[in-house]
N, C-alpha and C positions, 0 to 999 in steps of 0.2 A: 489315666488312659480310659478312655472313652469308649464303650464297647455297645452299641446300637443292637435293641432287641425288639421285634413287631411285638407291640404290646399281645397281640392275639395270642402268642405261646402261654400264657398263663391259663386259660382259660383251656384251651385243647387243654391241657397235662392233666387236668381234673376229669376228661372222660375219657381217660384211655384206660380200659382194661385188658388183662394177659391174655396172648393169644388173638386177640385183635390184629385187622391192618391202619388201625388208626395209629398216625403218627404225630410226632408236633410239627406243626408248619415249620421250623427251621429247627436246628439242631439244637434240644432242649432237653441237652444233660450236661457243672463247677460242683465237686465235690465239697460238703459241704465239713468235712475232717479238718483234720490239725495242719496247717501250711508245713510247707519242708523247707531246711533253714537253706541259705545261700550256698553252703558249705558242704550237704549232705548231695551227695552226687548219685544215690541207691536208683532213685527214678532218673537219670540223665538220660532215658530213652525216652519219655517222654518229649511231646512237643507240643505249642500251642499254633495254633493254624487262625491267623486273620483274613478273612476274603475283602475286598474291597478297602476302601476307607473304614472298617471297622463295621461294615457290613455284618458277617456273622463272625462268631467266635467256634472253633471247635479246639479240640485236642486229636491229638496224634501221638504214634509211638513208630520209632525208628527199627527198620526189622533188614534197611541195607545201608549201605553208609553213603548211597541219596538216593535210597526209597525209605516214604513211611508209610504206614496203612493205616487209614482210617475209615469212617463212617461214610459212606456216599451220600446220606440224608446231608452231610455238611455242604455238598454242592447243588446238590438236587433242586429244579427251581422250586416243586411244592412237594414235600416230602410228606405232608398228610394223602397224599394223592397216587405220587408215585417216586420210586427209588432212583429210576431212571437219569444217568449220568453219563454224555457224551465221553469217549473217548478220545483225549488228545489234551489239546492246552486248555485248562478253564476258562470259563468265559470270563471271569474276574482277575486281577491279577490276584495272586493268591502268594503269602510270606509264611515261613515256621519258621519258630523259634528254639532250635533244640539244645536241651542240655545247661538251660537257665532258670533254678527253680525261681530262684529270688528274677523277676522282669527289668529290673531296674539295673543288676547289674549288666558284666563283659560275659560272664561265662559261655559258654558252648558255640554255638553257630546261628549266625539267620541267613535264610534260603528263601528262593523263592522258588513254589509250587509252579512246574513247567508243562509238568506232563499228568495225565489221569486212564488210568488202566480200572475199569470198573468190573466187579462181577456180579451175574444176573442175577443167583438164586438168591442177593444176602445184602443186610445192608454193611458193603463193603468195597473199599476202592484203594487199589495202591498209588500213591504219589509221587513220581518222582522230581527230584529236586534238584536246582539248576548245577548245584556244584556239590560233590560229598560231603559229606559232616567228618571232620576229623577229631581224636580224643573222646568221643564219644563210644562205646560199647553196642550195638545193637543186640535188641534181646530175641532168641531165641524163639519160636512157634512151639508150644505145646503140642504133646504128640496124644494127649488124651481128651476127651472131653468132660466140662463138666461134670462134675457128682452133683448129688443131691446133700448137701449139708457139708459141704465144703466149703468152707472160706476164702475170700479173693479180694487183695487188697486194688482200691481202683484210684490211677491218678489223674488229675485232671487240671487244667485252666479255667475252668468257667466259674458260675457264681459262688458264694456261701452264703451262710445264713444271714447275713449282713452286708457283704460287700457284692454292690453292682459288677463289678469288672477288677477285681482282686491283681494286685501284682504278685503275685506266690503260687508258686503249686500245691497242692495241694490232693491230699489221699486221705481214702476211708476206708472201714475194711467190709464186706456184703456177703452172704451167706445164700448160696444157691438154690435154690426151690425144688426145680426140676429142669429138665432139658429136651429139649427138641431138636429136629432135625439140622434147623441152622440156627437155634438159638437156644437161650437160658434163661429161667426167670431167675430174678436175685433178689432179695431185701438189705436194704444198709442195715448195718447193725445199732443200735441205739436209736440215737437221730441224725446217724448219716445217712445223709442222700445226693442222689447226680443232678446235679441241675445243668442250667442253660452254659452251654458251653463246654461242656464233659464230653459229649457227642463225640466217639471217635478215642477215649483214651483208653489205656493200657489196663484191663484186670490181670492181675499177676497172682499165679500160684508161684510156691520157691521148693523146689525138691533139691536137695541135698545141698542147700545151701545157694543154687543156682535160680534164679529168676525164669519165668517162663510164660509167654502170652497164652493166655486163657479164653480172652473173649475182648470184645471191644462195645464198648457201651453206646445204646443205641437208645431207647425209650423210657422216660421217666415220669414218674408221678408228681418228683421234686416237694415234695411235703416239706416245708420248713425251708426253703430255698429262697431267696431271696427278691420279691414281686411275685410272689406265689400266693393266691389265698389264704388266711391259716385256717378255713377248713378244711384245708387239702393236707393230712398229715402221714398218708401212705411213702413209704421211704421204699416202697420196689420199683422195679422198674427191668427190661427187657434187654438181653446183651447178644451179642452176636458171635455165635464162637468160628474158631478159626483154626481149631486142631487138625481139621480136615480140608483145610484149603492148605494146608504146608509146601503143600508139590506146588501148586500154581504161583504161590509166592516166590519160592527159589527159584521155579522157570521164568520166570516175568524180569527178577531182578537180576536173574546172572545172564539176560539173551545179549546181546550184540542189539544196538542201537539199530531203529533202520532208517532208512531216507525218509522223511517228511517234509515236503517243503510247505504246507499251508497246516501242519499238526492237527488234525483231524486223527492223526492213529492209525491210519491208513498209509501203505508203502508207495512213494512215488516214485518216480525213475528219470532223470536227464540221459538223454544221449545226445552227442554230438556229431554236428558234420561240419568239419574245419576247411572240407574243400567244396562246400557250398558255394553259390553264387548270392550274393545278396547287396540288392542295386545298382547289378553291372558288375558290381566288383568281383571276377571270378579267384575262390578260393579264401574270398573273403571270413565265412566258414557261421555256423551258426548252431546252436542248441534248443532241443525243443521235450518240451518235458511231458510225461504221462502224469497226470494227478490219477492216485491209486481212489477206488469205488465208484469210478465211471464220474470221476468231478472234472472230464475235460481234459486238453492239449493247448500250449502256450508255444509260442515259437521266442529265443530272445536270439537277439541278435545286436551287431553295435549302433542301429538308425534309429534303436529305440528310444525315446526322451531320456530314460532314469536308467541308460547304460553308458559309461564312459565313452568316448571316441566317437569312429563314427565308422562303418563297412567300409573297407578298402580292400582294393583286388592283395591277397597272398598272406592276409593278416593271420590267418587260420586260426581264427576265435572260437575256441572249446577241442585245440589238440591235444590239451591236458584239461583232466575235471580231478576235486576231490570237493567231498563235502565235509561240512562240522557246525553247528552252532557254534557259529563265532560270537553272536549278542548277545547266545546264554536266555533267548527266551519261548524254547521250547521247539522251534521251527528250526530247520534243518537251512543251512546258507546253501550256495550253490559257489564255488571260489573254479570260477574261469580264465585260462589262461591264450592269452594270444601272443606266440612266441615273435609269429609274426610281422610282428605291429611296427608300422615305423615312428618314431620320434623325432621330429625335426629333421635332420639329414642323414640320421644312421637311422638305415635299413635294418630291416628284423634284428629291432631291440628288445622288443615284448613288453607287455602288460601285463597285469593281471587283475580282474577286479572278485571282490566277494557281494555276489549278490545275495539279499537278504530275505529268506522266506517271511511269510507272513499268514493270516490267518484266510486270506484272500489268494496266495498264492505268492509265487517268487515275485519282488517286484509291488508289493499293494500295500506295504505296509511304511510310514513314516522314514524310517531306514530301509533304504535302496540299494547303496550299492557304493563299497569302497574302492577304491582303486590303487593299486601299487607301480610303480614302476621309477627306473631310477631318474635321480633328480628329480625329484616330486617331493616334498612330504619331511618328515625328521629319522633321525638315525642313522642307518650307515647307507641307505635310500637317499637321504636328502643331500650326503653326504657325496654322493657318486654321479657318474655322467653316464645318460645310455652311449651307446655304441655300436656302429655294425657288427653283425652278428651277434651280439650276446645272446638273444634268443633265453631271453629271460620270462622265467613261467615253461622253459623245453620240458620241464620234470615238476609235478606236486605232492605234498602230501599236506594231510593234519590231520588235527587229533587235539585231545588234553592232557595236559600233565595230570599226575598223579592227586595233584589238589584240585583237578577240576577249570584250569584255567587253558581254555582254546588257544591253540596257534598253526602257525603256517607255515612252512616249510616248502622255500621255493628256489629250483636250479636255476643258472645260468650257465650253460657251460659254456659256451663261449666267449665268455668275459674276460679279458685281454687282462691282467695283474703288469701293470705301466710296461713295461716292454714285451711281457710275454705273452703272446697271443693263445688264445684258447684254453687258457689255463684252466679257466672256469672256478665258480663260485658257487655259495647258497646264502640264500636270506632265513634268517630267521625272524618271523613277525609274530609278535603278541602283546598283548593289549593296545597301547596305544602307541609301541616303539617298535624297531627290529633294528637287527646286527649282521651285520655276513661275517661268511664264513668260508677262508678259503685254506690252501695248504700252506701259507704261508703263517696263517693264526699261530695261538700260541698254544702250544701243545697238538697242535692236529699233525697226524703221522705223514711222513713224506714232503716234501718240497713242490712249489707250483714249477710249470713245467711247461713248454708249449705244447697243446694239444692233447694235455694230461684229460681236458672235458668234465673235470670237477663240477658234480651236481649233472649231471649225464642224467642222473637214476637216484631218486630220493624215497626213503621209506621211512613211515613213526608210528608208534604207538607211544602208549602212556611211561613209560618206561624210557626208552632209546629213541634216537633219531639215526638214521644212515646217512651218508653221502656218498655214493660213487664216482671215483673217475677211472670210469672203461676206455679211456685213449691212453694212460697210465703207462711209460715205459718201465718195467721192473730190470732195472741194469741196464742191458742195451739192445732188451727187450722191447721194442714198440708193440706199448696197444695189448699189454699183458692183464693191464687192470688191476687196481685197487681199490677198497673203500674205508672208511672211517664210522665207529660208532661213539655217539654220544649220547649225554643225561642231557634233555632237557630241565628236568626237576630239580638241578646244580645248577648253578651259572658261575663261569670264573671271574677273576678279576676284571676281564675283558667283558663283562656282560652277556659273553657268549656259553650255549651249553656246554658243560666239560666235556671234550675228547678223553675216551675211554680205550679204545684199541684200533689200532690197523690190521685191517685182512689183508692175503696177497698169497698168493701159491708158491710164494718163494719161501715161506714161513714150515718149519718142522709141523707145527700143528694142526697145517691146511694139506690135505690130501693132492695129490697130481703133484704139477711143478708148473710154475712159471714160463710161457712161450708167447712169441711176439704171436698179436694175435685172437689172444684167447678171450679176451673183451669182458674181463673178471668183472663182472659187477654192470653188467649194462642192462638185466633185470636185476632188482632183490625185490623183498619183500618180509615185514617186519609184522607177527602178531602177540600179542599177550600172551603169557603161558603160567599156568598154574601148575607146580608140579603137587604129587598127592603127599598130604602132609601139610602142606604150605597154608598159610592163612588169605592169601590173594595174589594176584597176579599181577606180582612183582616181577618176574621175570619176563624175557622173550623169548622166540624162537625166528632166526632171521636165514632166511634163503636166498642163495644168490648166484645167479647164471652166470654162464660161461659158454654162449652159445657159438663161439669161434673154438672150443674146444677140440682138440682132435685126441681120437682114442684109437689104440690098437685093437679090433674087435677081431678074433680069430684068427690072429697071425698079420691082421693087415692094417692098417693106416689107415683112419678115417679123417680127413681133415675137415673142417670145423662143423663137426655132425653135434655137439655141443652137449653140455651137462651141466647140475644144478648141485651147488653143496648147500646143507644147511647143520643149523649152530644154535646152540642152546648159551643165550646171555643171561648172566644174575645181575642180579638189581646191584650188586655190585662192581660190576662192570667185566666181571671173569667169562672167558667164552671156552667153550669145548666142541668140535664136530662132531654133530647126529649121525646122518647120512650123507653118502654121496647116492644122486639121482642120474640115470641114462639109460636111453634107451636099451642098450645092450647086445645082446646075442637072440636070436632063434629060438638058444634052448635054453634062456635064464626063464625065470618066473617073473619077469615086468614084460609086459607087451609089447612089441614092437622089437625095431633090430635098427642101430645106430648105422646111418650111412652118410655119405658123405657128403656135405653141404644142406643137412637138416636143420641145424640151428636150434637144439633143443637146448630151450633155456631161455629164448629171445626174449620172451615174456614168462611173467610169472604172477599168480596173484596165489593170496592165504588168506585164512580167515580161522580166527576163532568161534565158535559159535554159541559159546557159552564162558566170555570171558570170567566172569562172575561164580564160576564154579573150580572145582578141580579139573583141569583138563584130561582130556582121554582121546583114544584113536579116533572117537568116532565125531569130536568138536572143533579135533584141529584138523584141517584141511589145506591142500595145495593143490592148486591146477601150474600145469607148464604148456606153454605153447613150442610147438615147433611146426613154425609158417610156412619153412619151406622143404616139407615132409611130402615124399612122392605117394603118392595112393596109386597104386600098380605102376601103369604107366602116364599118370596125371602129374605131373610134375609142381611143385610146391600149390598142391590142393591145401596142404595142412593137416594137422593133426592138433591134440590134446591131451594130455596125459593126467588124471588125477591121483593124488594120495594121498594119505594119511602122512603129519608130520614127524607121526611118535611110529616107532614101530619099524620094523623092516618093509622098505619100498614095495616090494613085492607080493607083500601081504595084503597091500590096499588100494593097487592099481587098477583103475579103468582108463581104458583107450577110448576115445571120441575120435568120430570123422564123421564128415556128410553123410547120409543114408545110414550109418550101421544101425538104427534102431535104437540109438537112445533118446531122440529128439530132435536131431537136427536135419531136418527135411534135405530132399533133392536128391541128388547125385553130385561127386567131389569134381571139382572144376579147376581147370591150370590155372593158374595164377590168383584163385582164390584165397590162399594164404591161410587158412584156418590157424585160430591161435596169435593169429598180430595182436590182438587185444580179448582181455578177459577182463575181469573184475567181479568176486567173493560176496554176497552179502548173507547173512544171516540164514539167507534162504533159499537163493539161487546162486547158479552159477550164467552169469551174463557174457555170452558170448559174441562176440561182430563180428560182422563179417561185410567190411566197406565193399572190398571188391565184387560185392555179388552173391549170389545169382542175382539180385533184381539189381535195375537200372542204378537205384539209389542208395542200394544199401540195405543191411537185414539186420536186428539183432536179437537175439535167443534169449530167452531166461530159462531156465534150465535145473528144476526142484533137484534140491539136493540129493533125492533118490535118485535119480537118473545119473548122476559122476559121482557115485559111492559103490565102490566095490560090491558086488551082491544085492544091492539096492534095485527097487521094482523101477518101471519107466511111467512116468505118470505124466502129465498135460503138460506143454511146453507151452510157454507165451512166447508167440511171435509180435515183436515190433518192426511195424514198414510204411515206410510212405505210402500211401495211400491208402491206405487201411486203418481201422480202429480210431479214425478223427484226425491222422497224419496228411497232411498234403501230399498231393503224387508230384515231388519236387527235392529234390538234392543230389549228391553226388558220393558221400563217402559217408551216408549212413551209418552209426552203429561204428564210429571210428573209437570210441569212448564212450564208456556211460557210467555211469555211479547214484 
């Protein structure tokens, strides 16, 4: 293995002394200790980090199960100069290898470096990596700093005292000097020393037998190192502690992923308008994206070159969005659906394509842009015919499993099962295959049905996948609604994810009852959930409307004024009900008062906000829409309702409408609908509002203090045609965005 080093690093490491900002031009710290056998798995957190073609060499150490942290000098273009390291995907591609002392063997994982989260004060930069590392342990952050005549054993990839570009890891042990504010001086002990290629690994103290990150090795003298002068025999060298970044680490690695589509590190935003005009074709529909730090607005639509199809009038291209890196290389997709679309002589069959970020933006990068739809392609895709109505792409979602492998999960409810019309179906797509999925699969709850609308309403995270069918008759119930939850992380013998459980109101265990009507499942919404104790978020918590619902609120009949159950699933596939959510009475403690023809529950979105942690009241989050909620005598203006998913409803509620001062400008308007569409991110809450007030459309983003209970009201981003780089041109604005 070939490992390329600027000859000039030898020469800088001879005039660096402590305390200095002299650095080595690239990352020039390979211990020069005892190699660790194949078998010894003590350092498995260890990584070795290749940039380029074997460009630089650093080391790294594993501190999530895909983040490492290492040295920023390892990216830095001139690290004698400056530390300074873009945020987002590197400019190189960039591979670790963790958990392989021996290089030659299978052991542990290789990754590739996707993402870069840098801090300013230190030479330090977290990494994250395209897919988890599994069987691997991550080690702990020290909660002390440095002493003075402490001991700290350091592992590392880089050179020895003989070997250029070693296959072995290898550690030595360095005795600490003194300490400063973001750093430590250290000496190797004997004649060990960090040379080229250490840059970035793990010093490890062990208290009570437990391993613990110390500091992470940054500057070396390399005395006795391998193309080092030999009158260079000083074996100290400068390390970077880390005890005091502990917080930023855990926050960085347990946040919720955010939109990037050109991975700059910066949040972008797609919103869609599906009844757009674009080329004539009215309704044709189209998607236009914010790049986040003022980097511009892109319109895409289907007359693009590097977009599937082509704009036709009623296609409504982007009435469904989700995002995921589907390539896995660091850049967020954009996966668009057009329910609309026609296919040869059946009328709204649907598309869907996944468009591909890139470092240019959606759209700039080699890969463009996949396209799904039936009879196309292999699996149970190639396998099928479109057909009027299916309306395939009506419902999206994705995400990764549990190992880190993207997929897609796409409704058709209309999908006719050979004589039964409307039965409805879902695709399951990942990597390079997909499967459907309908009631008639093997083990999935319930029977296909006409007009059952199977895949109505899909929801996934890492854990589960939902299916709903809200046309669902329960007995001789019409349109009572059911759903299905599945493992994607299983597949059965069918290649399909395991069916795990049917919901349905007719079940002891689901609160209400079963009535034609009640459109059980025509929102859910599915997030990670960490309970305390737990090592990760293995579980979920899945919510799911009923916005046909009728409740007796004070002696009286509210018909389909609607409500929202949610449910706490184990990684094992066991469910139990949380809450039940409704508006209520006057005098409960949740806001509002259920009346009749409100539709609470129409929509719904959740979000964990810190899936990465133990969850708590304040990281799980639910908004519910109810569109056609009368504000005095304004008749379906809308409404909003937030909460917390843990905890009693009432302890976490805020009420949203136009004007009340939490952010959303104007005065409430008839037939404006607030709450037709939401969607969760990390940091806002994105609300639309197609119908209005403006001509085109409006959509809110909406900082998490402002729909958190007790939370202060702080700046609202508004997105609108014609403003902020938007053309003054669409029709149903802010119909979708993600």
């Amino acid at each position: 293995m070939n490992h390329a080093r600027p000859v000039r690093l030898a020469a800088l490491a001879a005039t660096l002394a402590f305390g200095s900002a002299v650095l080595t031009a690239a990352p020039a710290t390979a211990v020069t200790g005892p190699a660790v056998s194949a078998a010894d798995t003590t350092y498995a957190y260890t990584a070795q980090i290749t940039l380029g073609d074997h460009d630089r060499g650093c080391s790294g150490v594993l501190v999530a199960a895909d983040w490492l942290l290492t040295a920023a000098s390892c990216f830095a273009d001139d690290p004698a100069t400056s530390l300074s390291v873009p945020a987002g995907k590197p400019a190189t591609k960039t591979t670790a290898v963790v958990g392989r002392s021996d290089l030659t063997g299978t052991a542990g994982a290789a990754r590739e470096i996707v993402e870069l989260v840098p801090r300013t004060d230190r030479d330090a930069v977290l990494a994250r990596l395209n897919r988890p590392v599994t069987g691997v342990s991550p080690i702990a952050l020290a909660t002390a700093a440095p002493t003075a005549g402490e001991s700290l054993t350091l592992a590392g990839y880089g050179r020895t005292a003989s070997e250029w570009a070693p296959l072995s890891l290898h550690t030595g042990a360095f005795t600490v000097d003194s300490t400063a504010a973001t750093t430590a001086a250290v000496t190797g002990t004997g004649a060990t020393a960090a040379c080229m290629g250490d840059t970035g690994g793990p010093l490890v103290r062990v208290v009570s037998g437990t391993a613990q990150l110390a500091a992470l090795a940054s500057r070396s003298y390399q005395g006795g190192c391998y193309g080092i002068d030999t009158t260079v025999t000083s074996t100290g060298g400068i390390t970077t502690r880390v005890d005091d970044i502990a917080s930023w680490v855990a926050t960085t690695t347990a946040a919720a992923r955010t939109t990037d589509f050109n991975c700059d590190g910066v949040q972008d935003i797609a919103v869609s308008d599906p009844g757009a005009t674009v080329g004539g074709g009215a309704g044709a529909g189209l998607v236009r994206i914010v790049y986040g730090g003022g980097k511009g607005t892109a319109e895409i639509n289907q007359n693009l070159d590097w977009v599937n199809g082509s704009s036709e009038a009623g296609d409504g291209f982007g009435e469904s969005l989700a995002t995921v890196d589907y390539d896995e290389d660091g850049c967020t997709d954009l996966v668009v659906a057009a329910p609309g679309e026609g296919l040869g002589t059946a009328t709204d069959a649907g598309m869907v394509d996944v468009l591909y970020g890139a470092t240019g933006g959606l759209g700039t990068g080699t890969l463009k842009d996949t396209n799904y739809q039936q009879g196309a392609g292999n699996g149970s895709l190639g396998a099928s015919s479109p057909e009027t109505g299916d309306r395939f792409g009506a419902s999206l979602a994705a995400d990764v499993t549990n190992s880190g492998e993207p997929f897609l999960l796409i409704g058709s409810p209309g999908e006719a099962l050979g004589t039964v019309t409307k039965a409805g179906e879902a695709f399951y797509v990942h990597g390079t295959t997909n499967v459907s999925i309908h009631q008639d699969s093997l083990d999935v709850p319930g029977s296909a049905e006409a007009n059952d609308g199977f895949g109505g309403a899909v929801a996934a995270d890492s854990n589960h996948l939902v299916i709903a069918a809200p046309g669902e008759a329960i007995g001789t119930l019409a349109g009572a609604g059911n759903l299905a939850v599945f493992d994607p992380n299983v597949l059965n013998s069918e290649s399909r994810p395991t069916p795990r459980f049917g919901l349905d109101q007719d079940l002891d265990t689901v609160s209400g009852g079963a009535e034609a009507g009640d459109g059980f499942g025509t929102s859910v919404a599915l997030v990670p959930y960490r309970p305390s104790g737990a090592a990760a978020a293995t579980e979920s918590i899945l919510a799911v409307g009923s916005p046909g619902e009728a409740l007796t609120i004070n002696g009286a009949s509210k018909a389909e004024t609607g409500n929202v159950l949610t449910f706490e699933v184990t990684a094992a596939g066991a469910y139990s009900q949380l809450n039940a959510y409704q508006s209520g009475t006057a005098d409960d403690d949740v806001t509002g008062s259920s009346e009749a023809g409100d539709h609470f529950g129409q929509t719904l979105t959740a979000v964990n906000t810190a899936p990465g942690a133990v969850s708590t009241t304040a990281t799980m989050k639910l908004a519910v829409g109810m569109p056609d909620e009368a504000v005095g005598t304004t008749a379906s203006a809308g409404a909003v309702t937030t909460f917390s998913l843990l905890g009693t409803p009432g302890a976490s509620d805020r009420w949203l409408e136009v004007g009340d001062g939490d952010g959303i400008p104007g005065t409430p308007g008839a037939n404006q609908k607030l709450g037709a569409n939401m969607h969760y991110t990390g940091t806002s809450l994105y609300v639309g509002m197609p119908n209005g007030p403006s001509a085109y459309g409006t959509l809110y983003a909406l900082p998490l203090s402002n729909v958190t209970a007790g939370g202060t009201v702080a700046a609202v981003t508004t997105y609108q045609p014609g403003a902020g780089g938007l053309p003054a041109a669409g029709d149903t604005f802010g119909y979708a965005a993600r």
